[in-house]
C-alpha positions in Angstrom: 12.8 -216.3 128.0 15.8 -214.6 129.0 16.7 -214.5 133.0 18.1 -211.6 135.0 20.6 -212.6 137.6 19.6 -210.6 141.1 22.5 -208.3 140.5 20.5 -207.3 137.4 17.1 -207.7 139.3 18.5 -205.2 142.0 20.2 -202.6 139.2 17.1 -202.8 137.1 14.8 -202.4 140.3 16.7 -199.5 141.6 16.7 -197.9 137.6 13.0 -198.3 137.4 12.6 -196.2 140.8 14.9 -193.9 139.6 12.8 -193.1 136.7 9.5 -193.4 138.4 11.1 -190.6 140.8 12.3 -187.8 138.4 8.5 -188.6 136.7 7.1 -187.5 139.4 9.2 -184.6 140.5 8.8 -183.6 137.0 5.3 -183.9 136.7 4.7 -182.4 140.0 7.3 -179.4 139.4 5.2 -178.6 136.5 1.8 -178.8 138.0 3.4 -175.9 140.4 4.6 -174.2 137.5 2.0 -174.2 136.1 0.0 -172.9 139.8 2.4 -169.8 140.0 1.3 -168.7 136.5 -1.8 -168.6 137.0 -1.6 -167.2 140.3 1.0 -164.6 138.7 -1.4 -164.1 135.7 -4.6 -163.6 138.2 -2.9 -161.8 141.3 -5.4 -158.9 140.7 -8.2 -161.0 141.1 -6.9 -163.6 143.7 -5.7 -160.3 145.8 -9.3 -159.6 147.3 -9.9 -163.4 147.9 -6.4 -164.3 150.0 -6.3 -161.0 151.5 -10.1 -161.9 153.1 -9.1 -165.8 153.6 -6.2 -164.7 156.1 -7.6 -161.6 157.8 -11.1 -164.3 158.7 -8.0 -166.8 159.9 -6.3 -163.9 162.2 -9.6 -162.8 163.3 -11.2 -165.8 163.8 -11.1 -166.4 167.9 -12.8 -162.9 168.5 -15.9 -164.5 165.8 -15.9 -167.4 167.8 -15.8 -165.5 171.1 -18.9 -163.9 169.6 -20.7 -166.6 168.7 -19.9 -168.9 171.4 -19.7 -166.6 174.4 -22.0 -163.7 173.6 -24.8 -166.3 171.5 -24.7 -163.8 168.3 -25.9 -164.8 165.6 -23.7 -165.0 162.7 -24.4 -162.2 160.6 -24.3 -159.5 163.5 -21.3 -161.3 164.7 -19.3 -160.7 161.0 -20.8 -157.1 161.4 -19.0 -156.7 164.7 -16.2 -157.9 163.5 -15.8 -155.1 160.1 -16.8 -152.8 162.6 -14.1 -153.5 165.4 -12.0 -153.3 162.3 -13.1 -150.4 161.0 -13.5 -147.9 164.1 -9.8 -148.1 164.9 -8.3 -147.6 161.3 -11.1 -144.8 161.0 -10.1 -142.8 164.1 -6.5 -143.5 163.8 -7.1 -141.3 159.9 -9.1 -138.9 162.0 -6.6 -137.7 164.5 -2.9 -138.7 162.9 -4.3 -138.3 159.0 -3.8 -134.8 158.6 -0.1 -135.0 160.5 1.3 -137.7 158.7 -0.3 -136.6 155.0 2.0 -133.2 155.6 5.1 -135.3 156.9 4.6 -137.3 154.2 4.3 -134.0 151.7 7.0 -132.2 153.7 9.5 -135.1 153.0 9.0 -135.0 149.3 9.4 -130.9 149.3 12.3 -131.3 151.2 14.5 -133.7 149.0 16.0 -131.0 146.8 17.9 -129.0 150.0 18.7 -132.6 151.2 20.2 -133.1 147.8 22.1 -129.3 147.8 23.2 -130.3 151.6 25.0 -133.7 150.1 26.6 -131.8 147.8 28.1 -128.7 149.8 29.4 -131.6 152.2 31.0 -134.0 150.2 32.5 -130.5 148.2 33.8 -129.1 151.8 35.1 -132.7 153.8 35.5 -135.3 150.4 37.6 -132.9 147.8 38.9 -136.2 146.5 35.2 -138.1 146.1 33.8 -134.3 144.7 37.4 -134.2 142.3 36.4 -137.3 140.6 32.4 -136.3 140.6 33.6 -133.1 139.2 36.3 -134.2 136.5 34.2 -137.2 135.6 30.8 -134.4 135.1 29.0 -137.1 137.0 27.1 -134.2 139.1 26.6 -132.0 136.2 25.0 -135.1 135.0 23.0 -135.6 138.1 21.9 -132.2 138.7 20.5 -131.8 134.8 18.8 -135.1 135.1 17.4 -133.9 139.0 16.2 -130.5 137.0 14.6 -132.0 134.4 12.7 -134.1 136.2 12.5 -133.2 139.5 8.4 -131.7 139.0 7.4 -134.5 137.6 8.5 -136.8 140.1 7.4 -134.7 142.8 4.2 -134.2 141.4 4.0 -138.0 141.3 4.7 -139.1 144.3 2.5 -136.5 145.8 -0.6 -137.9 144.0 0.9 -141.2 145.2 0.6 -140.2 148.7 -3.0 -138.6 148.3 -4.2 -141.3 146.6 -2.8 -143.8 149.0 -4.1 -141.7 152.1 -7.4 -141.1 150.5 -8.0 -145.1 150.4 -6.3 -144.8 154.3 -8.5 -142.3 155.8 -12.1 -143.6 153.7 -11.6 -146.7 154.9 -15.3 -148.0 155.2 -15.3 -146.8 151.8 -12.7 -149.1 150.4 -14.2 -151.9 152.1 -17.4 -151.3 150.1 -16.4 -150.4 147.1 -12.6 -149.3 146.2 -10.5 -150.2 143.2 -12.5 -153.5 142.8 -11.9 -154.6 146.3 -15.6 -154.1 147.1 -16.2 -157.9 147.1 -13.8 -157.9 149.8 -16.3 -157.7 152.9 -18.4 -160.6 151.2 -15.2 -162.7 151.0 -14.7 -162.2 154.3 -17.9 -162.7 155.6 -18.0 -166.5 154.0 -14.3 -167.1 155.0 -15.5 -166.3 158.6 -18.5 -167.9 159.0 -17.1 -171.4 157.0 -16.4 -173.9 159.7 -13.6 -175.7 158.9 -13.9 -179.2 157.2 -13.9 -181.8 159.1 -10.9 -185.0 158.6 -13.8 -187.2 157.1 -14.9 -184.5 154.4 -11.3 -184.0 153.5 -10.7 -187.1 153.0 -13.9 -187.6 150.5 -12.5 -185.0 148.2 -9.7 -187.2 147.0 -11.4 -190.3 146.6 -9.0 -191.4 143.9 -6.2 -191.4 146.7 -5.2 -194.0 149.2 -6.2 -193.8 152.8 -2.4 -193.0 154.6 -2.3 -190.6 151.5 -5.6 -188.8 152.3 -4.0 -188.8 155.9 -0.9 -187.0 154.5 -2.9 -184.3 152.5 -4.7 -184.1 155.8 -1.9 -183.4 157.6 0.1 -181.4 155.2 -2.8 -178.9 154.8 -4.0 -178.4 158.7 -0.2 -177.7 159.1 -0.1 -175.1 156.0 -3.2 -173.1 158.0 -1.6 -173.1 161.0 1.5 -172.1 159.7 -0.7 -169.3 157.7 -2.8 -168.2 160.8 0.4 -168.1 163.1 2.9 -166.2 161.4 0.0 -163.3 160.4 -1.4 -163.1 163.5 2.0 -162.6 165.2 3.5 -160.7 162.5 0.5 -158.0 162.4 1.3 -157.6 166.2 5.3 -157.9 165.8 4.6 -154.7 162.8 2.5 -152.8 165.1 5.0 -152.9 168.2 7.7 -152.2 165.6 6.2 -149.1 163.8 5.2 -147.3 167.4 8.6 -148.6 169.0 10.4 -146.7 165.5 7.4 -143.8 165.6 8.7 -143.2 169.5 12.2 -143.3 168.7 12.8 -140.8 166.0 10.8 -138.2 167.2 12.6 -138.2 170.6 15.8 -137.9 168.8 14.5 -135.0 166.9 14.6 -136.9 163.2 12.3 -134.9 161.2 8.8 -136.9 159.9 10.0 -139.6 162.6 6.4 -140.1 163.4 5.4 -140.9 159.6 9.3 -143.2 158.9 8.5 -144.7 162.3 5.0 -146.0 161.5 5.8 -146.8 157.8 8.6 -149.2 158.8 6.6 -151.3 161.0 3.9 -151.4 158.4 6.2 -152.5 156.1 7.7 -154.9 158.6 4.5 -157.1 157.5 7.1 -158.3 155.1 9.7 -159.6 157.4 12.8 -157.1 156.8 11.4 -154.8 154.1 10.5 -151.9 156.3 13.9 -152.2 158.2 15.9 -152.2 155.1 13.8 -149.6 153.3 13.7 -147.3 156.7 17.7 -147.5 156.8 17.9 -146.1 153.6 15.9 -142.9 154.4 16.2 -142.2 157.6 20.0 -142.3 158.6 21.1 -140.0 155.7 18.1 -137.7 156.7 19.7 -137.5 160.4 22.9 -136.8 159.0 21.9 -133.7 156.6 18.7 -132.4 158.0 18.7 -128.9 159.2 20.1 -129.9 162.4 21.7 -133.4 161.9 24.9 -134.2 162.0 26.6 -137.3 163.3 25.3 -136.8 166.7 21.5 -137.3 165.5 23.1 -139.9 163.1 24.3 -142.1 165.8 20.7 -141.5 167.9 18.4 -142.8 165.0 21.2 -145.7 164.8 21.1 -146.2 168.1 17.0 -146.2 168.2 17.3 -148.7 164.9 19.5 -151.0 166.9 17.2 -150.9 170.2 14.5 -151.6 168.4 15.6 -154.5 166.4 17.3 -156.2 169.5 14.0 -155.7 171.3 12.4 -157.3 168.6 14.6 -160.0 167.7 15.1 -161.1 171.5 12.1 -160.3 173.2 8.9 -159.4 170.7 9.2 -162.2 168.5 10.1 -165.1 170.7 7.4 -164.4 172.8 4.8 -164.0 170.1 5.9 -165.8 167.6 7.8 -168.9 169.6 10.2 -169.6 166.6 6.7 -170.6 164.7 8.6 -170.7 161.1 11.7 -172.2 162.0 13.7 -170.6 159.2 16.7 -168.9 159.2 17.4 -165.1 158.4 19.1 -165.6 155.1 16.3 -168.1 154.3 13.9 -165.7 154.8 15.6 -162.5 152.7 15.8 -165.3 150.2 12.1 -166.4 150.3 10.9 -162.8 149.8 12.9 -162.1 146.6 11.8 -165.6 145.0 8.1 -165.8 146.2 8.1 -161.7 145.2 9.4 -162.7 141.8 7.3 -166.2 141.4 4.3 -164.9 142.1 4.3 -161.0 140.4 5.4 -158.7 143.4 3.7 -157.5 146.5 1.7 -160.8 146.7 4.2 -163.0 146.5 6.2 -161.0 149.1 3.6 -161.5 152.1 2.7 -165.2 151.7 7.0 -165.8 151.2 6.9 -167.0 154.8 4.4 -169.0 155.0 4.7 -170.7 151.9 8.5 -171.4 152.8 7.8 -172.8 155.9 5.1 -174.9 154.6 7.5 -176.3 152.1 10.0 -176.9 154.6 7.9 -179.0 156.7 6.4 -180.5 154.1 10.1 -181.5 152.6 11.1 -183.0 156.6 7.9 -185.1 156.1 8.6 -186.8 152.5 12.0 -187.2 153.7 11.1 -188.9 157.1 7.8 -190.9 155.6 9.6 -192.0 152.2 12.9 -191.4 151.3 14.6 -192.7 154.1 13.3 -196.6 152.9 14.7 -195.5 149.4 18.2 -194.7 150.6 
């Protein structure tokens, strides 16, 4: 029988782990590969479900509040809960649907003066930039195209925005009932009244598993709730201060549809970034070339942008959110594109965060827990 000298013990020792390693990434990177198709494949369906999973987690002290405090029973106790809900989004549509449907239309009506107001001004104070446009026929170009097909888009976006406000403003009857969501409230209602599993039950699902590895699931999936139930609960608040910070802003400075931008950007501010970036885009050219813009409203809205995003990167989020995520900016704008693309848009874009920072802590653990023995 052949013998191994412990040089070759050692090198074939450290091979074997080696191997053993990359299986297991390999088989585990394909078990999540296989998870983001089929949540990719089955966003439509899974929608309802998460949506209801985290609003019951953000939700969940005023239930317990209810149950505890004020001995309801469960059932009225979800029921004041939707309705809590419901009453605010409800008179909200009431008094501020009808103003910010005909922003919203205005804006859309308005975009081919905006576009004539570009053109005079780059023809009056850029000859040069308008030269090449001209010589190159670029804005023959974009004025046939704009011609062509300027109805239909308009047409389309303003069934867009009806459609979208009509599932804003009949909001009890989305929640019973719209686009396939009407299995929401029922979703909800279980999500809310589920107590959470205790350590001992968690640990009986994985029987096949070793004790200090049903600890780590343990662990590693109380942490992904609480990363899930902090970072919506303060970003819903973060948004809301946001979009009536913006809302406040722009229609002191005169910005036309300021209260409509204002309140879309913090709404879109759900998604860490997106409403900022979107609102730049559409509402400092509209400062500039609106009826009565120039640079001086230019520099306002900028101004109100900046205010607003030093208020909320110094003073709204630390306090609510207490550096919950721990990631970094660039992490974060990051996240949203590859969770957006992973898992088929819109989805994927509001669980980025949380699933980052999940994966983040979850990679400090492994590394503190196992890999440091290896190396």
């Amino acid at each position: 029988m052949m013998e191994f000298s412990q040089v070759q013990q050692k090198t074939i020792a450290v091979a074997v782990t080696l191997l053993s390693t990359l299986l297991i990434v390999a088989a585990i990177s394909g078990l999540l590969w296989l998870l983001l198709l089929f949540v990719s494949f089955f966003s439509g369906v899974l929608s309802p479900l998460i949506a209801a999973f985290v609003l019951a987690l953000v939700v969940k002290p005023y239930y317990r509040w209810l149950t505890d405090k004020v001995r309801m029973k469960k059932i009225p106790a979800v029921l004041t809960v939707l309705v809590s809900i419901l009453i605010p989004v409800t008179g909200f549509s009431w008094f501020f649907g009808s103003l910010l449907l005909g922003q919203f239309i205005g804006l859309l009506e308005r975009l081919p003066q905006w576009g004539d107001a570009i053109y005079r001004y780059f023809a009056e104070n850029q000859p040069k930039i308008f030269a090449f446009f001209e010589t190159n026929r670029i804005t023959e170009k974009l004025q046939t195209l704009w011609s062509e097909q300027s109805a239909a888009i308009l047409d389309g976006l303003r069934m867009l925005g009806r459609t979208a406000w009509s599932a804003g403003a009949g909001a009890f009857s989305f929640v019973i009932g719209l686009a396939g969501w009407f299995v929401l409230p029922i979703y909800f209602g279980f999500f809310l009244t589920l107590d959470p599993p205790r350590e001992n039950q968690v640990r009986g699902w994985m029987p096949f598993l070793k004790r200090d590895t049903q600890d780590t699931m343990v662990f590693l999936g109380r942490e992904f709730v609480d990363i899930v139930v902090a970072f919506f609960r303060g970003q819903l608040l973060v948004a809301l201060l946001q979009g009536s910070l913006f809302a406040l802003g722009f229609m002191l400075t005169g910005l036309s549809y300021g209260l409509m931008l204002g309140l879309l950007m913090g709404l879109l501010n759900l998604i860490p970034y997106l409403g900022s970036m979107i609102g730049l885009a559409i509402t400092l050219p509209l400062a500039f070339f609106q009826a009565d813009g120039g640079w001086t409203s230019f520099f306002l809205v900028v101004g109100v942008i900046v205010i607003v995003q030093m208020l909320e990167g110094y003073v709204i989020t630390p306090r609510i959110m207490s550096g919950r995520t721990g990631l970094h900016p660039m992490t974060i704008i990051f996240a949203l594109f590859f969770w957006g693309t992973a898992l088929g848009g819109i989805l994927g874009m509001v669980l980025a965060i949380p699933l980052t920072a999940f994966f983040v802590t979850f990679w400090r653990f492994v590394k503190a827990k196992y890999i440091k023995g290896i190396v």
